[in-house]
C-alpha positions in Angstrom: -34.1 -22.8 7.0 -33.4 -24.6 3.9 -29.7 -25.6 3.3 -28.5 -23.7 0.2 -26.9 -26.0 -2.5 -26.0 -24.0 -5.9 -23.7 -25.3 -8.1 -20.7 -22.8 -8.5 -20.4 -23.5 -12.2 -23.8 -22.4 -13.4 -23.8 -18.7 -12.3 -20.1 -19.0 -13.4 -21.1 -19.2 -17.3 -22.7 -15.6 -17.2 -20.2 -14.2 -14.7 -16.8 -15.3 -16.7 -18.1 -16.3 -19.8 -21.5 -14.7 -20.7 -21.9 -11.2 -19.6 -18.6 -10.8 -17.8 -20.4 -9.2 -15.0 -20.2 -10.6 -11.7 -23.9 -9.3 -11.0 -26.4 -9.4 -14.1 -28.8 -6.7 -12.5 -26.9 -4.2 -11.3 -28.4 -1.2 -12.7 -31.8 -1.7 -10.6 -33.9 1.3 -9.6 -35.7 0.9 -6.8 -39.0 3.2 -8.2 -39.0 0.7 -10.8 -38.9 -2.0 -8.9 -41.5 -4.5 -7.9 -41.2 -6.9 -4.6 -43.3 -9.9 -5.3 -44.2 -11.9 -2.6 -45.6 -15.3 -4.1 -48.6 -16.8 -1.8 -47.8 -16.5 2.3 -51.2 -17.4 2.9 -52.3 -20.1 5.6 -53.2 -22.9 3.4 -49.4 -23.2 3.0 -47.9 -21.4 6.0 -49.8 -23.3 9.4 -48.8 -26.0 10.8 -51.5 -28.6 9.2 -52.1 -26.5 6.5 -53.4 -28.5 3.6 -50.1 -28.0 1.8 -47.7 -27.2 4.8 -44.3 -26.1 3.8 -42.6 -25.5 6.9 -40.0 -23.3 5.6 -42.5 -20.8 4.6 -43.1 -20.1 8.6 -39.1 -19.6 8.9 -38.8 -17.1 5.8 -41.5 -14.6 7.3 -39.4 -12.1 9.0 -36.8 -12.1 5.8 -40.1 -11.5 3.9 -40.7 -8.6 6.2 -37.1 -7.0 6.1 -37.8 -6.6 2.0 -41.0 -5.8 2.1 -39.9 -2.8 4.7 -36.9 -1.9 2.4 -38.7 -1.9 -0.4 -41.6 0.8 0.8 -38.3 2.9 1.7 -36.5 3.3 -1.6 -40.4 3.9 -3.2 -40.6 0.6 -4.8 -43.9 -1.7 -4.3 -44.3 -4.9 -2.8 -47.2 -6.9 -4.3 -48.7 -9.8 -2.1 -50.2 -12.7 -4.4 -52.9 -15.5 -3.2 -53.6 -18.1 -5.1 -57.1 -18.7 -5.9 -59.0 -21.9 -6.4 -62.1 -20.8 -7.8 -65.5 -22.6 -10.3 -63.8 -21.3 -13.6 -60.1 -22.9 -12.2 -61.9 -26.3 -11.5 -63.2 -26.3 -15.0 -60.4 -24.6 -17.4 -57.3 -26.0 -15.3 -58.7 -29.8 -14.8 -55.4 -31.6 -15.7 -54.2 -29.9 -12.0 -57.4 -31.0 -10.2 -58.8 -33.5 -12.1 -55.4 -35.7 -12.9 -52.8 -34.6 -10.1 -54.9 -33.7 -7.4 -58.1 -36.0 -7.6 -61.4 -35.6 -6.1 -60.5 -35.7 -2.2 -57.5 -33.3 -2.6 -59.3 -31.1 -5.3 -62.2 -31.1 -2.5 -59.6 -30.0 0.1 -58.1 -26.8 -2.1 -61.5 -25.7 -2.7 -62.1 -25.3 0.9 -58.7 -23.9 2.0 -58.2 -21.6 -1.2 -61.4 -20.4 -2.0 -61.5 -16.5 -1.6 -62.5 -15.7 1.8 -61.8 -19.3 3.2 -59.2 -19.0 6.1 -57.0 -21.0 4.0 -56.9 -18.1 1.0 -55.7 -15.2 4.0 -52.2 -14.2 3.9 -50.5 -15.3 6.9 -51.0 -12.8 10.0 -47.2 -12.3 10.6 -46.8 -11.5 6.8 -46.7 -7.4 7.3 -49.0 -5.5 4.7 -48.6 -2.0 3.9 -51.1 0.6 3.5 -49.6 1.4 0.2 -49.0 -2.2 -0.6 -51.1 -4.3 -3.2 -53.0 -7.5 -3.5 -53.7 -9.3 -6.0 -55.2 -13.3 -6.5 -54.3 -15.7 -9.5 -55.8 -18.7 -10.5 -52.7 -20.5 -12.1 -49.3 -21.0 -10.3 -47.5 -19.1 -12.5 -48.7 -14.9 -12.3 -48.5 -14.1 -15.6 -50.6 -16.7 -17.2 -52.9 -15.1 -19.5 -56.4 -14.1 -17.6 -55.6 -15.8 -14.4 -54.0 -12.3 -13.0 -53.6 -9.0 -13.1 -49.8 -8.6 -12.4 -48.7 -7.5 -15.9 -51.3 -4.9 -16.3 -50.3 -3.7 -12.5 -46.6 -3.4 -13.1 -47.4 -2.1 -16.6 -49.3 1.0 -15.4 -46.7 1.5 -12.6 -43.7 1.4 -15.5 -42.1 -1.7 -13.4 -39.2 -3.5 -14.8 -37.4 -5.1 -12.3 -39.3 -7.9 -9.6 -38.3 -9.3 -6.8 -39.6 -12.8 -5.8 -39.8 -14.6 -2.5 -42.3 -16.5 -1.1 -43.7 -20.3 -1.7 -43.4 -22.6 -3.0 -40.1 -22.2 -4.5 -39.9 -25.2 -7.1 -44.0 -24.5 -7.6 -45.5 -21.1 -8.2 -42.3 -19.0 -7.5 -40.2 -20.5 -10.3 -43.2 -20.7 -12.6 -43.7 -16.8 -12.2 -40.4 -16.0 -12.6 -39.5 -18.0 -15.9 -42.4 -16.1 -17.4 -41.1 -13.3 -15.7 -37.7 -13.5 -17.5 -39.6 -14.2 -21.0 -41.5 -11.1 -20.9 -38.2 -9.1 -20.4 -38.7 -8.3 -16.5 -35.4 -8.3 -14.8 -35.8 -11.2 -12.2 -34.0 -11.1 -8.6 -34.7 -14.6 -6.9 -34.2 -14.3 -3.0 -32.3 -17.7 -2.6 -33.6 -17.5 1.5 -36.6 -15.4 1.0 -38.2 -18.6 -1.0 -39.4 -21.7 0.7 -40.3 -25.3 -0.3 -41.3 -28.6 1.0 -37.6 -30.0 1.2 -34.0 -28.9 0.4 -33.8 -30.9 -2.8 -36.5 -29.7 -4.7 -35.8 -25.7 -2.9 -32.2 -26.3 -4.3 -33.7 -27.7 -7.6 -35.3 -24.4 -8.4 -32.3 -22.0 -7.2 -30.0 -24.0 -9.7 -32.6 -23.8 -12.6 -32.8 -20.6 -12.4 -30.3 -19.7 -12.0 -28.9 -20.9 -15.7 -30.4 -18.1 -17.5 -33.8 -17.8 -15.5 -33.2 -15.4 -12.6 -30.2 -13.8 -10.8 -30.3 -15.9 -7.4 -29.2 -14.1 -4.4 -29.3 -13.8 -0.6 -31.4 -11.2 1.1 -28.1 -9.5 2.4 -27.4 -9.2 -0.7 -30.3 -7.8 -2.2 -30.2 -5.6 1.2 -27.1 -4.4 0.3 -27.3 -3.6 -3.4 -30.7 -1.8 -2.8 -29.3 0.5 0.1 -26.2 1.3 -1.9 -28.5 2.2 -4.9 -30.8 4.7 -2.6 -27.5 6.4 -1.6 -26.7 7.0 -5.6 -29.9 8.4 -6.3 
């Protein structure tokens, strides 16, 4: 599991200074709530994967214990996948074109291409009946035309997410910050997110956790959300 590094004085500023609350979201209701679990699929969860993050494998059963939680208090756990598909290639070229190149580009579309092994959620990722799906084309989820999260958690009167998943630094953060922006309250699972190494993992919590997200463990979240079913 990744090593957990976040600077003390950052969530200080909104706890003592700020807000004066020592949790920003603490008036969460679970029906309103939205767990949003950020591409477990095999293309980055296997070992050889072509973008293995190791991690990922280790967060699966904390995954699991939110996910479970989550269908309990009547809240909904959405399950992205990352998509590579012909209008991506075209529209998003500085990704494949300038970072990725010709070989790697080659290698997504074969691992994230819908119905490519690759694209699959990982089989010890637990889906629910009741549970949703939903593919995006851009790391972040809210990216204009690339998803259909907003309209989802629209229709469904959502204001509060949940994020874990991977990568943490990648298309975690980048749904979360635009998350924030489009006045979603944002709960960051500090180990319910997973990324190549402990720096850039670490990187992410502490950016965040400025003004992004409010970044805690899944006890925590655990224990908040059972204490809120009692109230209701």
């Amino acid at each position: 599991m990744h090593k957990i590094d976040i600077l003390p004085e950052i969530p200080a500023r909104w706890q003592k200074g700020w807000s004066g609350r020592e949790a920003i979201f603490g008036d969460i209701h679970p029906r309103k709530t939205a767990h949003i679990v950020v591409d477990m699929q095999n293309g980055f969860i296997e070992p050889g994967a072509t973008i293995e993050i190791p991690t990922a494998r280790e967060i699966v059963p904390t995954v699991n214990r939110i996910s479970r939680l989550i269908r309990e208090v009547g809240g909904i756990n959405i399950f992205l996948r990352f998509t590579v598909d012909q209008e991506s290639l075209v529209n998003w070229s500085t990704l494949y074109r300038n970072f990725y190149g010709e070989a790697m580009t080659a290698k997504m579309v074969k691992t994230f291409s819908r119905d490519c092994h690759g694209f699959q959620i990982y089989p010890e990722i637990e889906v629910g009946e009741r549970d949703l799906t939903l593919d995006k084309t851009r790391f972040g989820a809210f990216v204009p035309g690339t998803c259909k999260l907003r309209n989802v958690l629209q229709e469904r009167d959502i204001d509060t997410l949940i994020i874990t998943g991977t990568a943490t630094n990648g298309c975690c953060e980048s749904t979360a910050r635009e998350a924030m922006q489009l006045n979603y309250k944002v709960i960051f699972v500090s180990n319910g997110n997973a990324a190549i190494t402990d720096t850039e993992h670490n990187s992410a919590l502490n950016s965040l956790s400025t003004v992004f997200a409010e970044v805690i463990t899944c006890d925590e979240l655990i224990e908040r959300l059972s204490a809120l079913r009692k109230a209701i």
